[in-house]
N, C-alpha and C positions, 0 to 999 in steps of 0.2 A: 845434348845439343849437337851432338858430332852424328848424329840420323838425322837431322838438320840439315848440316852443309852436306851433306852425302847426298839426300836429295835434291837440293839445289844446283849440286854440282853436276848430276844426272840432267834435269833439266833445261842448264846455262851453260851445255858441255861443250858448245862451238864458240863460247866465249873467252875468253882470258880471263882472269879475276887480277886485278889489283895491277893492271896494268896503265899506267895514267901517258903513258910515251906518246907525243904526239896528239894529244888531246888540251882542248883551252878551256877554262871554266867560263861556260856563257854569260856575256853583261848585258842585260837588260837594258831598253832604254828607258830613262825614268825612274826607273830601281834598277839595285842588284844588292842579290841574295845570295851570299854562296850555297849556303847549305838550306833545304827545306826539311826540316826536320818535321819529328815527329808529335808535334806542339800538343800537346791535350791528349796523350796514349791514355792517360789516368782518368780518363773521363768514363771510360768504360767499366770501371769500380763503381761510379756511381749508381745505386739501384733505377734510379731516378731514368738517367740516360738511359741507361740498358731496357727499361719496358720502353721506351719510345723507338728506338733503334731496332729492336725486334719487332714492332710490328712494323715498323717500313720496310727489315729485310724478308721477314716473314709471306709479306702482301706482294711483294717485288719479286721474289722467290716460283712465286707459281707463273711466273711470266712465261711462254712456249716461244720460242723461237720459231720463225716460218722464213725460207730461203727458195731461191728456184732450183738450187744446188740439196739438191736430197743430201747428197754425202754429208756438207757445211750443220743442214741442217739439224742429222742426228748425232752428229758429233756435238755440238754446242747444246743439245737437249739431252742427248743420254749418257755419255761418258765423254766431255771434254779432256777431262787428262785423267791419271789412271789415279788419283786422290781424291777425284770427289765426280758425284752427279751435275747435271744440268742447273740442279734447284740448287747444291749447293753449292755452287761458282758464282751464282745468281747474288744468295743471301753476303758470301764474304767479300765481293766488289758492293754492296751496296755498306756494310758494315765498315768498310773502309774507306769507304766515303763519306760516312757520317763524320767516325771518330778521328782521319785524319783528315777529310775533306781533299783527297787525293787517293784516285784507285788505279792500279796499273794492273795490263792484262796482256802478258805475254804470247804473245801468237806463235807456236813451234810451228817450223816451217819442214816439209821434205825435200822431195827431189821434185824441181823446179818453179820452188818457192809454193807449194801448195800448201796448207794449214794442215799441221798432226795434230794439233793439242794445242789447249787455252789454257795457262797460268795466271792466278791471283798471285803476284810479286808480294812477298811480307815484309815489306821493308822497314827498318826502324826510322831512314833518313835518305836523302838521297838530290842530287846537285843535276844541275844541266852543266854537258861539256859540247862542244864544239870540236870535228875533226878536219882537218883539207885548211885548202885555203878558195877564197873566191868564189867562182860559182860552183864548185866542189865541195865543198864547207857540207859537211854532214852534222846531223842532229844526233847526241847521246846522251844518256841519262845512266847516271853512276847510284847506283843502288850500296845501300850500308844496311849490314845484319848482325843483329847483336849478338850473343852466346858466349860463349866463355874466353874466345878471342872477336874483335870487327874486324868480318872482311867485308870485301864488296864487289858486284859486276858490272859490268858496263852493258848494257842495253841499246841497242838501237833502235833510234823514237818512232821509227817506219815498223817495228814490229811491237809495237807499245801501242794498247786503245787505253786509250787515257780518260778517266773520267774527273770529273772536277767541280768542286763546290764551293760558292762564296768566289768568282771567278773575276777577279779585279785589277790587284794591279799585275802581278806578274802575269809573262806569258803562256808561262811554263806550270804553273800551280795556283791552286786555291789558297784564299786567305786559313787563318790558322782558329781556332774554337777560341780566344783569349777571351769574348765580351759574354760568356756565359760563365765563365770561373769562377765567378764574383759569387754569384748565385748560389753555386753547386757548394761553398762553402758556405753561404751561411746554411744551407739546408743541411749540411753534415754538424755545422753550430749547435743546431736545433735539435737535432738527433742526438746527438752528446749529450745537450741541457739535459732531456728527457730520461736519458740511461741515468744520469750521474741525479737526476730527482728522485728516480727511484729507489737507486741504492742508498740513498741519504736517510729519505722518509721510512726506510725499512731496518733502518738501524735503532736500538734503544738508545737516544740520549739524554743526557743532564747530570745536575750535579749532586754528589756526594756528601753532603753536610755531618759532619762529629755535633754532640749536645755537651762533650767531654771540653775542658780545657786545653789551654794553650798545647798543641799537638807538634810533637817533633816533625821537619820535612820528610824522615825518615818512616814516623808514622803513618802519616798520610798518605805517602805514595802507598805504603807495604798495606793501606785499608783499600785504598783504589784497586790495587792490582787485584786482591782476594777479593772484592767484588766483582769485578771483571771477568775471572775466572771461573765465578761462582753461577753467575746469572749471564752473559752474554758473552756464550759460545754457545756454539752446535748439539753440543749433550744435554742442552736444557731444553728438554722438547718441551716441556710442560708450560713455559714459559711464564712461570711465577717466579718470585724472591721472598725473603723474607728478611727483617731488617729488625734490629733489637731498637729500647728504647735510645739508647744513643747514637743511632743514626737516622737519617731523611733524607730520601732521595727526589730531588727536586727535577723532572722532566724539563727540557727544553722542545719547544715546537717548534720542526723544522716545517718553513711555507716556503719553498725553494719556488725561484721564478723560472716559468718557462713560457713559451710563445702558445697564443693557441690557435685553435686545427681553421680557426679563418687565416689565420697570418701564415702558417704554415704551408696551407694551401696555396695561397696567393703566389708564393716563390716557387712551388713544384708546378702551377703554371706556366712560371714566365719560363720555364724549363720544357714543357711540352708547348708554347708557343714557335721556342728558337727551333726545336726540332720540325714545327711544324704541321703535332698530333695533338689529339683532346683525349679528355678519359675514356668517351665514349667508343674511340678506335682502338686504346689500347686495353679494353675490357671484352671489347668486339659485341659490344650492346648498342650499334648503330643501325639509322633506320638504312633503307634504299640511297633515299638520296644523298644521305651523310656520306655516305661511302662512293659514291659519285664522287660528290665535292672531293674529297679526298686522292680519289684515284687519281684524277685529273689535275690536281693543285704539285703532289705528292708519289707517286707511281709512275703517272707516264711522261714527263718529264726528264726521269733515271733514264726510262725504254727507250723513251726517243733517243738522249744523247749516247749511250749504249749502241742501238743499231745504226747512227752513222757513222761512229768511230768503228766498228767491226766492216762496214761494207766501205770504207774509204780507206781501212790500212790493208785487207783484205784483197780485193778487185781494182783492175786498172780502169781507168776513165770509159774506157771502151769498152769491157764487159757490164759497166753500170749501165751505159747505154744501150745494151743488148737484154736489159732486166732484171741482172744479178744484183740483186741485193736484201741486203739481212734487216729483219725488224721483226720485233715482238712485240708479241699481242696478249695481252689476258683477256680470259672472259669473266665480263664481270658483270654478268646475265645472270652466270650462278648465283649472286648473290641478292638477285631482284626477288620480290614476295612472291608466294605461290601466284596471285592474281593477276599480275604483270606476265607471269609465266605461261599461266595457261590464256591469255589474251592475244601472248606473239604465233599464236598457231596456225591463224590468219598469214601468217610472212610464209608458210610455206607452201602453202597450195595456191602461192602468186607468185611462187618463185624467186622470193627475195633469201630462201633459207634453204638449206639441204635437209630431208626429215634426219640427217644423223645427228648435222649441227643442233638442229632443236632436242634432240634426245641429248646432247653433250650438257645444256642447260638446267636439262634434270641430273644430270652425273650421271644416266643411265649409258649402256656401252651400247658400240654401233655394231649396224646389220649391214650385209651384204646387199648391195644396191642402193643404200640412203645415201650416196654418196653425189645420185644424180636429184635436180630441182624437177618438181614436180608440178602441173596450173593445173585448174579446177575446168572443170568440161564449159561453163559456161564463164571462160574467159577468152579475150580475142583482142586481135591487132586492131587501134580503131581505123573503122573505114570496112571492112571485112563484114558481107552479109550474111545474112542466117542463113541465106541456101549454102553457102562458101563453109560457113561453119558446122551444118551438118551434113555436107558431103565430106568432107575431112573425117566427122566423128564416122560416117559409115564405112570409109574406107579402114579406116584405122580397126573396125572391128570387126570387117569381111562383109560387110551387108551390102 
């Protein structure tokens, strides 16, 4: 854990750690919360969680960032900090929004305030403070990390893209995962039942009957034990006994109760409902338009709130106005049937499509020159005659 803060400390190097001097913890109006912790970290144990969480970071993940700012924009797509890729800054802010329904994304700044680097914050817990007084009053957010000692940094909320889920009462953060807890234990209930049926029904039981008379307690146990020893352990592959005429071993049938795969199902539902995914998204056996619905319910949603938080902590009022700003796009062409595919071919010789963009849609890679829109000879501005239209094409080809 000490290559933990060591990185951290790399990262949060212009900040103080543990310095609270001159800072107030911020009161909400209507609530207050001191601490926002890390309510439901355990959820991600859940098998259950984790295949629904992985395909929303998974599908979330291939998102491309597009900026007017080339630099912004390959920084944020190919190595935002020197720990991960594009895809995966992408997948652990979406990941962190699932399981704690708060994602914070630390924007390193240079020399004059320009973006080096994008941090996913891993925080275990973390409070809103207040600095200044009056119209001075600055925004901070005190971050807590767990490891073998808690420390914590204070952040400034002007370089924080905050993302947030379940977005209610507080100002500062999303509500907490409590009303699916319920749930995710009894399906761990159910799991259990099932182990502990098994190993029940796969044991020899019953009892041990003498035909002998009245038997000392000494005897009986010391006949128990030598059968026990004899017939049920591991060295008895064979898995016979044999029993003289003065014993009878009487079997007990274990019918041990357990839920079945309709009940069982029904709760590993209501668990892909709260997340918001079906089997069919997290098997990736969906049609076209499944995955539509999906994107749009489920994906762009994340993007959108994603690209206005990075283009509003990022750019002043004035360069947004000027066109700078950040948002991402997936194509999710790729995923349409061949038939749909080869029908949008028409979008390019009208010039609604670049031929690279339509080569992207097959994953095929681009050529030099697809890069400009392309119309078909017998297309034209209306109003424009056909004399008008084929002196243009004669000139165009020296005739």
């Amino acid at each position: 854990m000490r290559e933990r803060r060591n990185i951290l400390s790399q990262i949060f190097k212009a900040f103080k750690k543990d310095q609270n001097k001159g800072y107030d913890i911020l009161r909400e109006i209507g609530t207050f919360k001191s601490i926002f912790g890390g309510f439901g970290t355990n959820l991600y144990d859940s098998a259950d969680v984790r295949a629904c969480v992985r395909a929303l970071s998974e599908h979330t993940s291939k998102a491309n960032p597009r900026c007017k700012d080339k630099q912004i924009e390959r920084l944020l797509s190919i190595r935002p900090n020197i720990y991960m890729n594009g895809k995966d800054m992408l997948a652990k802010l979406r990941n962190f929004t699932e399981i704690k329904n708060n994602a914070f994304l630390f924007i390193q700044r240079g020399k004059g305030g320009r973006p080096i680097g994008f941090y996913p914050v891993p925080y275990s817990e973390f409070q809103a403070l207040t600095y200044g007084d009056g119209l001075q009053k600055e925004l901070f957010i005190q971050f807590f990390f767990n490891g073998s000692e808690t420390y914590s940094y204070i952040l400034p909320w002007a370089d924080l893209a905050v993302i947030r889920k379940d977005y209610l009462y507080s100002d500062i953060a999303g509500e907490g995962n409590e009303p699916i807890l319920g749930t995710l234990e009894v399906i761990n209930t159910l799991d259990t039942g099932i182990q502990n049926a098994i190993k029940s029904t796969a044991n020899l039981r019953g009892i041990l009957k003498s035909t002998k008379g009245m038997l000392s307690p000494e005897k009986i146990k010391e006949q128990k034990e030598q059968f026990v020893k004899d017939y049920m352990n591991l060295d008895n592959g064979s898995g016979i006994g044999s029993l003289d005429s003065t014993q009878e071993f009487v079997p007990i049938q274990m019918k041990p109760t357990t839920a079945t795969a309709e009940e069982a199902n029904a709760y590993r539902d209501r668990v892909y409902k709260y997340f918001g995914v079906n089997e069919k998204i997290i098997k990736s056996n969906y049609t076209e338009s499944e995955y539509d619905a999906f994107y749009e319910s489920r994906i762009e949603p994340f993007l959108v709130a994603l690209s206005l938080e990075l283009t509003g902590k990022i750019y002043t009022d004035r360069e947004i106005s000027y066109g700078n700003i950040i948002y991402y796009e997936s194509n999710r062409l790729q995923f349409a049937s061949a038939r749909t595919k080869i029908s949008m071919v028409s979008l390019v010789d009208r010039g609604l499509m670049t031929p690279n963009e339509y080569r992207e849609i097959w994953n095929l890679a681009p050529y030099e020159g697809g890069d400009e829109f392309v119309l078909r000879l017998d297309t034209a501005k209306t109003g424009d005659s056909t004399e008008e239209i084929t002196k243009e094409d004669n000139d165009d080809t020296g005739e």
